[in-house]
C-alpha positions as CSV (number, residue, x, y, z in Angstrom):
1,X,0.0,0.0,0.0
2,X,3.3,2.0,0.6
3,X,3.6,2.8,-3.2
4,X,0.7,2.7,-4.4
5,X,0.3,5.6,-2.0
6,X,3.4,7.0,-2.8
7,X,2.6,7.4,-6.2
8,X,-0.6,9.1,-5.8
9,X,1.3,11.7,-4.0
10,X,4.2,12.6,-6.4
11,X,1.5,12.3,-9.2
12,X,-1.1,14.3,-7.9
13,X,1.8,17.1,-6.5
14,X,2.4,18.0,-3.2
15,X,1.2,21.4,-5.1
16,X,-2.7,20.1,-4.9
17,X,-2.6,21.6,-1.6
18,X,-3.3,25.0,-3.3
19,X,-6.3,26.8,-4.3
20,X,-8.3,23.9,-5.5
21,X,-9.4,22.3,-2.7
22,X,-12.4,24.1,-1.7
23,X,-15.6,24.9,-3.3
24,X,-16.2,21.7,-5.5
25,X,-12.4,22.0,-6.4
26,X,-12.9,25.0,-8.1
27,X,-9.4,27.2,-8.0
28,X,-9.5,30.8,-7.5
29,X,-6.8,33.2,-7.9
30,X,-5.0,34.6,-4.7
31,X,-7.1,37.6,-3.8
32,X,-9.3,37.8,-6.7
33,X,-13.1,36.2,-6.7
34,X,-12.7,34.8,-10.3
35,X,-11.9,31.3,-11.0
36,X,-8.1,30.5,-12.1
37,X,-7.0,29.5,-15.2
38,X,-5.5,25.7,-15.2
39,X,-2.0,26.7,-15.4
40,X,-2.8,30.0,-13.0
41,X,-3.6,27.8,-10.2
42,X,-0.7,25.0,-11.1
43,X,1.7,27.9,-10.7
44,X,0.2,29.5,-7.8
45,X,-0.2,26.1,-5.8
46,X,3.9,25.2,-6.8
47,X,4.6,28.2,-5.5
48,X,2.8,27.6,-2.1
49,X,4.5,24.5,-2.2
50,X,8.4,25.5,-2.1
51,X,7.4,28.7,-0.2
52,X,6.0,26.1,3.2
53,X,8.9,23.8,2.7
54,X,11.1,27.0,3.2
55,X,8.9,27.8,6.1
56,X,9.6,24.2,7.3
57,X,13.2,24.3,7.4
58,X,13.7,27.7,8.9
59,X,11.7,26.3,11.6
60,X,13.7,22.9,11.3
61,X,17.4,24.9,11.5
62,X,15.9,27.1,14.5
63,X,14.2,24.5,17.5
64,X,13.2,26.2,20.9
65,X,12.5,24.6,23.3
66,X,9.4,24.3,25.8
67,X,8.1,28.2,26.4
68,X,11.2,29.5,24.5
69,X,9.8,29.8,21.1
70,X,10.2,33.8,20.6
71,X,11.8,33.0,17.5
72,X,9.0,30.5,16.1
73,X,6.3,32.7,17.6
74,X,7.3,36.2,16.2
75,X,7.8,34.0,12.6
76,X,4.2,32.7,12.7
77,X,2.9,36.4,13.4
78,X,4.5,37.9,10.5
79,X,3.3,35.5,8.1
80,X,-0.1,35.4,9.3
81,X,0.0,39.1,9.0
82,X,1.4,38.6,5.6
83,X,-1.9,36.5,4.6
84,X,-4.3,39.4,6.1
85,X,-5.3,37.7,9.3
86,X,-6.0,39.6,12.5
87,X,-3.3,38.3,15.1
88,X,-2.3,38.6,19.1
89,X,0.9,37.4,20.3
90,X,2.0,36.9,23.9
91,X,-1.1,34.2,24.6
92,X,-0.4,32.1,27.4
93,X,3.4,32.6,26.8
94,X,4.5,32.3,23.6
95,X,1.3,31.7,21.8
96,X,-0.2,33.2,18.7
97,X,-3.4,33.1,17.3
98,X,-4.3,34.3,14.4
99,X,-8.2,35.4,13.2
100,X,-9.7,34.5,9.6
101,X,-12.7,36.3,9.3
102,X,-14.7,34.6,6.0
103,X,-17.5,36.6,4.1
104,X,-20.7,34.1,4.6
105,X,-22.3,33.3,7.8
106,X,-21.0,30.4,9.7
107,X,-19.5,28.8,12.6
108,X,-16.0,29.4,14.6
109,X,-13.8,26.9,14.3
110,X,-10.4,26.3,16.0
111,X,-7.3,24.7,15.0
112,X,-4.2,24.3,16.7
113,X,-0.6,23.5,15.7
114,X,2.3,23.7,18.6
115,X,5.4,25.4,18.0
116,X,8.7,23.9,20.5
117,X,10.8,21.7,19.9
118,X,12.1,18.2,22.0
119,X,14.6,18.7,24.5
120,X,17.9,16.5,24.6
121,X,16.0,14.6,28.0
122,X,13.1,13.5,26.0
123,X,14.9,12.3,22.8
124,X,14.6,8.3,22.5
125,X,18.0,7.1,23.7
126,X,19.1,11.0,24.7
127,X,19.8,13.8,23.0
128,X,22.8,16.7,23.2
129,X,20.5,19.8,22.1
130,X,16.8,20.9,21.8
131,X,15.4,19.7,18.2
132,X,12.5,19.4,16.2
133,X,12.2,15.2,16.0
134,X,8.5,15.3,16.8
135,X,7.5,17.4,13.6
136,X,6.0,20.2,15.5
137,X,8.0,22.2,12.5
138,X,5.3,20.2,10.4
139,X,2.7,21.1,12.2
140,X,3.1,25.0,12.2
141,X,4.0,24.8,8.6
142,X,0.7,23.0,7.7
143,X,-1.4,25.6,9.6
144,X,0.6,28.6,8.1
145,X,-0.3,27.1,4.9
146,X,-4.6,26.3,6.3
147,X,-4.4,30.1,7.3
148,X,-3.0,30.9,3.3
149,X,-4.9,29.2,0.7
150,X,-8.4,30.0,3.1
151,X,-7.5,33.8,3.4
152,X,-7.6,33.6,-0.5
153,X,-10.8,32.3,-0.4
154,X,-12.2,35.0,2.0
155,X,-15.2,35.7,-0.3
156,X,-16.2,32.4,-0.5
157,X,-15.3,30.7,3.0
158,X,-18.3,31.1,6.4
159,X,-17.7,31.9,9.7
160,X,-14.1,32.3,11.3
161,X,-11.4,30.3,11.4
162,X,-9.1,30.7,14.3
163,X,-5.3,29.5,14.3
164,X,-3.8,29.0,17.5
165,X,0.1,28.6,17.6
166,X,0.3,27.0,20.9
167,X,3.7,26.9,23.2
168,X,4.9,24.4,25.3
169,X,3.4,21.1,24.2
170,X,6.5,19.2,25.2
171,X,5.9,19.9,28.6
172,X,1.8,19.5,28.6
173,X,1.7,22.9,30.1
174,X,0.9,25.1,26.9
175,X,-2.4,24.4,26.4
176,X,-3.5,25.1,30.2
177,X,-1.9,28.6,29.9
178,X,-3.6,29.7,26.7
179,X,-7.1,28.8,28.1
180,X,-6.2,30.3,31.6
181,X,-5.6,33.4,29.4
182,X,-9.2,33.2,27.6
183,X,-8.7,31.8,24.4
184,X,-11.8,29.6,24.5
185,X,-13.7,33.1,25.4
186,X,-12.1,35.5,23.7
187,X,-12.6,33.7,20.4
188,X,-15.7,31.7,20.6
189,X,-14.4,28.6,19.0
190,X,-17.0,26.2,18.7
191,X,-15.2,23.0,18.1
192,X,-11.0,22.5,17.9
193,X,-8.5,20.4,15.4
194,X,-5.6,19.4,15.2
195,X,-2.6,16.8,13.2
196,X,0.3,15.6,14.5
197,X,3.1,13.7,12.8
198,X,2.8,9.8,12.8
199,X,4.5,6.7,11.4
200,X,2.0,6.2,8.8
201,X,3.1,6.3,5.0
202,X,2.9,9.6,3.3
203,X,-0.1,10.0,2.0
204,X,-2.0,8.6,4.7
205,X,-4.2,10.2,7.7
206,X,-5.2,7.9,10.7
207,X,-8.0,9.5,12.3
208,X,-8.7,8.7,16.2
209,X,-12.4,8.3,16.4
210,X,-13.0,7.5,20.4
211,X,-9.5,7.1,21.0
212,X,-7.2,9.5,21.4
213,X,-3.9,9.2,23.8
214,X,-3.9,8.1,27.5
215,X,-3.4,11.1,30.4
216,X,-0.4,10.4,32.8
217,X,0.2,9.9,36.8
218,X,2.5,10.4,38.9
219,X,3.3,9.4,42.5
220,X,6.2,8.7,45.0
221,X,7.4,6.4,48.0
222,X,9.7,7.0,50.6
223,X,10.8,4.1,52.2
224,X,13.2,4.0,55.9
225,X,14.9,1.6,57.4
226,X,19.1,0.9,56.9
227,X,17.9,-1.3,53.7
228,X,15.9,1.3,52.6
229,X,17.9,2.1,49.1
230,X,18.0,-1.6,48.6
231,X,13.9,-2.1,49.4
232,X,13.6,0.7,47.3
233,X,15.0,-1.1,44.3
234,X,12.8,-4.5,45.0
235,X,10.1,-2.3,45.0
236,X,10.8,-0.3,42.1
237,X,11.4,-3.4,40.4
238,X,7.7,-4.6,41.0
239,X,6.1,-1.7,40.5
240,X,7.4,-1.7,36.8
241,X,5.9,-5.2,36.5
242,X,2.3,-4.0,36.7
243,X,3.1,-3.0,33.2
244,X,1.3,-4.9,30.4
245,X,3.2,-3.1,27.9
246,X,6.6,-1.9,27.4
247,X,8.4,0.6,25.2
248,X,9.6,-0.9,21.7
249,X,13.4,-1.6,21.7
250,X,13.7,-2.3,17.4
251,X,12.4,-1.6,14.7
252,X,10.2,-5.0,14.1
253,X,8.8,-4.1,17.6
254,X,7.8,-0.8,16.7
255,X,6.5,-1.8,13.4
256,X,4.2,-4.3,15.3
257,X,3.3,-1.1,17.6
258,X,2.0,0.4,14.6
259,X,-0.1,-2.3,13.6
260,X,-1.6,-2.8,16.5
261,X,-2.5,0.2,16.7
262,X,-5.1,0.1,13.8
263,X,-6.1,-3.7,14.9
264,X,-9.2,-3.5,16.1
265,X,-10.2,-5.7,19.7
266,X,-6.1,-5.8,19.9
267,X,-3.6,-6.2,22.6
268,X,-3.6,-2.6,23.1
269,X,-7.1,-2.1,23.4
270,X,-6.4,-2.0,27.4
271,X,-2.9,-1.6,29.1
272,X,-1.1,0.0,31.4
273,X,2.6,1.2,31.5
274,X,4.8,2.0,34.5
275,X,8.0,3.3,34.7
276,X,9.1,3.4,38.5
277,X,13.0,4.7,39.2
278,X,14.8,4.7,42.6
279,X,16.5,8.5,44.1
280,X,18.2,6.6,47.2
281,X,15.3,5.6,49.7
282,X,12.7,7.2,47.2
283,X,10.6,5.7,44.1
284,X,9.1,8.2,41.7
285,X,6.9,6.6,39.4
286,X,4.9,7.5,36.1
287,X,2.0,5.3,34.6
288,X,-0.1,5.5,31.9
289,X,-3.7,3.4,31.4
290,X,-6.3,2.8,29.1
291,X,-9.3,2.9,29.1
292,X,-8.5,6.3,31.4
293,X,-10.9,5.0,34.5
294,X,-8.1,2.6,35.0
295,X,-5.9,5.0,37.1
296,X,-8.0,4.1,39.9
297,X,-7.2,0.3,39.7
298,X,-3.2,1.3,39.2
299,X,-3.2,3.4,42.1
300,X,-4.6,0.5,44.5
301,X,-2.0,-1.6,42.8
302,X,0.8,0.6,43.5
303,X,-0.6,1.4,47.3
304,X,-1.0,-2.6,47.5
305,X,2.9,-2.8,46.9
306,X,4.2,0.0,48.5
307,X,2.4,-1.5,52.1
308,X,4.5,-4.6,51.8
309,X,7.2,-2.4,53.2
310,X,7.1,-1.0,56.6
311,X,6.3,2.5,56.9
312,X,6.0,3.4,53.2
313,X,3.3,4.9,52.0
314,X,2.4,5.9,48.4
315,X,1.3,9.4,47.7
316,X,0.4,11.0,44.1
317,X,0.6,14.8,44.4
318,X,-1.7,15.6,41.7
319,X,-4.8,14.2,39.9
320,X,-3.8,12.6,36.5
321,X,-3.4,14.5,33.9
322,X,-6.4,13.4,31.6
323,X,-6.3,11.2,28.4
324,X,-7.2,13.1,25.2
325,X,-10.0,11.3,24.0
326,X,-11.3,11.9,20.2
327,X,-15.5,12.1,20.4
328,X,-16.6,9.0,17.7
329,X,-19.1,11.4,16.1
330,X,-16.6,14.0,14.8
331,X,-13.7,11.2,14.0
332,X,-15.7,9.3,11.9
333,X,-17.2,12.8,10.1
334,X,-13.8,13.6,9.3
335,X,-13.0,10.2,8.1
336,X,-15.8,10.5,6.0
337,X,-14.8,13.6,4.7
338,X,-10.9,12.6,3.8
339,X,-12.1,9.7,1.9
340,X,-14.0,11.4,-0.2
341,X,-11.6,14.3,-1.4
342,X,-8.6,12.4,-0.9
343,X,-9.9,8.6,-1.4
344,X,-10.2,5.6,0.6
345,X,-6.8,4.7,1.0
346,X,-5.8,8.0,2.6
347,X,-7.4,6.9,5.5
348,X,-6.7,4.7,8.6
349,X,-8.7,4.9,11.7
350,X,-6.8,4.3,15.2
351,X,-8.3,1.1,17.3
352,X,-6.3,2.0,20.2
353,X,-4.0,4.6,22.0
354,X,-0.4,5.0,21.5
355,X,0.6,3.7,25.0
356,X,3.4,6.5,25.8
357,X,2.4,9.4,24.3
358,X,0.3,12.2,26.0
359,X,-0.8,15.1,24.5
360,X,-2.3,18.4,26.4
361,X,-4.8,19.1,23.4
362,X,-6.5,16.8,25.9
363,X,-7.5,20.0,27.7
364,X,-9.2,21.4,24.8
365,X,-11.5,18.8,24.2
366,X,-12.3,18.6,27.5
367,X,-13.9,21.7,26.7
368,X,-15.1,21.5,23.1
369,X,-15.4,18.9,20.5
370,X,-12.9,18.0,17.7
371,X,-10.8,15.7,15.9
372,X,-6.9,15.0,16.6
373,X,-5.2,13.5,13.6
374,X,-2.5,11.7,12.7
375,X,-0.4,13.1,9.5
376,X,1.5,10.1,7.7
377,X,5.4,11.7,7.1
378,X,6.8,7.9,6.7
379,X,8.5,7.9,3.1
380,X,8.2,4.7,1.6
381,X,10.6,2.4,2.0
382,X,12.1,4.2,5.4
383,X,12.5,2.9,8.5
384,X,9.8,3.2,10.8
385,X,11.9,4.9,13.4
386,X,12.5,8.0,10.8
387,X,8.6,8.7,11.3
388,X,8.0,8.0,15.2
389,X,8.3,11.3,17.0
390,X,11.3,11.0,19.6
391,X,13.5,9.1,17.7
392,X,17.0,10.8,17.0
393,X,16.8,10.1,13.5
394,X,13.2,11.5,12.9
395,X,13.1,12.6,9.0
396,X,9.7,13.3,8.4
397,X,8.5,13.2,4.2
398,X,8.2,17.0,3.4
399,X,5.7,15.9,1.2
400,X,2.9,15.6,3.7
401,X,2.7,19.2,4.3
402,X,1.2,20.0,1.4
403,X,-0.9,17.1,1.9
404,X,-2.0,18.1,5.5
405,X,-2.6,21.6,4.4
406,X,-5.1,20.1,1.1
407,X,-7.0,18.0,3.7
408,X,-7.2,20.8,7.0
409,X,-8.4,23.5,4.6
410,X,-11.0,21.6,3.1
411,X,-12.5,20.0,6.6
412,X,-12.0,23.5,8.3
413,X,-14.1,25.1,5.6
414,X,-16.6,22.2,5.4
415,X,-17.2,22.8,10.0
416,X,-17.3,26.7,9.4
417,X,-20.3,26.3,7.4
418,X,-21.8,23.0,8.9
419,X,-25.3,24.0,10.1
């Protein structure tokens, strides 16, 4: 399916993200209400094309990390200024969010692209410097390139888009911070959206209808005693084995992670990880669940071990942090909605959560509805590791962007005028 897929996308162009994608595929020229001539709107959508991949790699060459990203922020600004779009900086940090403003009635709609980059720490296998192996430089570029083909289509799009460059995913504390600043009220977004980078081939979108990826929990034991560093390890040790699944350690292991993630009833339809690490007398631990009411069940499980030991006791500081779950309805509309523009083998749907991934878009749907999407950047033939965020050698296929921005713009325009 690889190249079959593959050749779809270096026949039709990366280009068709351009000004044919709305409005029955009708292509207008930028600015203008008339339709485009054939070769108008080839040459308008190639130049789109080399322009974001430029975007892409000035991003790529410049990664800030968590909260840092004044360099990335004040970039975003200028080019949705460029495209006529009314923006704020400074939002929750380093957040931008830019306004699109169509002529017809409609709906607000939200979409969301974060903007930092991986620290060395959270690299598979450790880094030595902040970079962008998770795609977030994807993900900006796709939604500066949303923001540019529907500003061209102003006179023909409803409602308002709105564009929110978010800060700090990396560290699940950028989203909080833009909604403690107001976003959600300030702009009235209805529903939210979103893609993220995924080891799928390029070409391809899996779409998480009821799934999503699992929250996270923390908690901590202090053991006493002169064995204590010692019980501390023994315990450590058997807190990890409450884990039904563990990280991938090779590529055929990771390959069968993918799999299993679009095999429906599979192995991964329920699981739990734990990671539990010894500081002297201390273990600090951090587990993931699915289904999300599960962190109940771990919790007793981790209290039932810790009270083995004399005088420990197992606290968790903080609530989890909660799961981002997809709502079915709008997964399977947007399903619908790729496979008809794009065709039925641009779409896989998820049958289970990525086990150790968590994602603070979480806290938007909490809120409102909307879809979170993988974007397949796996160029055929690759290694699987070249398209699974966190990996040093992360390479994503340029090509999707023009792909991701084709199938956002449509669905975004498609919501703002849904009745």
């Amino acid at each position: 399916m690889e190249q079959g897929l593959a050749r779809r996308v270096v026949l039709g162009g990366v280009v068709a993200a351009g000004a044919g994608v709305l409005c029955g595929g009708t292509a207008f020229a930028e600015g203008k209400g008339r339709p485009a001539a054939p070769g108008e709107a080839h040459s308008a959508m190639a130049r789109l094309d080399r322009e974001l991949i430029a975007l892409r790699r000035d991003i790529h060459s410049h990664p800030e990390a968590p909260g840092q990203e004044y360099r990335t922020a004040a970039l975003v600004a200028r080019h949705l200024q460029d495209a006529g779009l009314s923006v704020t900086t400074g939002v929750g940090g380093n957040g931008v969010i830019g306004v699109l403003r169509g002529s017809l009635p409609g709906r607000t709609v939200a979409y969301r692209a974060d903007m930092d980059a991986v620290p060395p720490q959270s690299i598979i296998g450790g880094g030595t410097a902040t970079a962008h192996v998770c795609g977030h430089d994807i993900h900006t570029t796709v939604a500066v390139g949303v923001a540019r083909v529907l500003a061209r289509m102003r006179r023909r799009l409803s409602g308002t888009v709105v564009f929110l460059f978010q800060p700090a995913e990396e560290s699940l504390a950028g989203a909080q911070k833009v909604l403690d600043a107001g976003f959600l009220e300030h702009t009235g977004a209805q529903e939210i959206h979103a893609l993220h980078c995924g080891p799928f081939p390029v070409g391809q979108f899996a779409v998480t209808s009821g799934y999503g990826l699992p929250g996270q929990d923390h908690a901590g034991v202090t053991l006493s005693g002169s064995d204590a560093a010692a019980a501390a390890q023994r315990l450590a040790t058997q807190i990890s084995a409450l884990a039904t699944v563990t990280p991938p350690t090779g590529e055929v292991e990771l390959a069968r992670l993918v799999a299993e993630l679009q095999t429906p009833g599979g192995p991964l339809t329920r699981f739990v990880t734990a990671q539990a690490r010894t500081d002297g007398a201390k273990v600090n631990v951090s587990s993931r669940c699915w289904p999300p009411d599960r962190y109940q069940e771990v919790r007793e499980n981790i209290r039932r071990l810790a009270g083995r030991y004399e005088g420990a006791e197992a606290t968790f500081p903080a609530d989890p942090f909660p799961a981002m779950v997809c709502p079915k309805g709008d997964g399977d509309a947007l399903a619908g909605h790729l496979r008809r523009t794009l065709g039925r083998d641009a779409v896989t749907e998820m049958q289970a959560a990525i086990p150790f991934s968590g994602e603070d878009f979480a806290l938007y749907l909490n809120r409102i509805p909307g879809t979170y999407t993988f974007l397949g950047v796996r160029t055929p033939g690759a290694p699987v590791t070249t398209s699974y965020p966190h990996f040093p050698d992360f390479t994503p296929d340029e090509r999707a962007i023009g792909l991701g921005v084709r199938a956002m713009a449509g669905w975004l325009a498609a919501r703002t005028r849904r009745a």
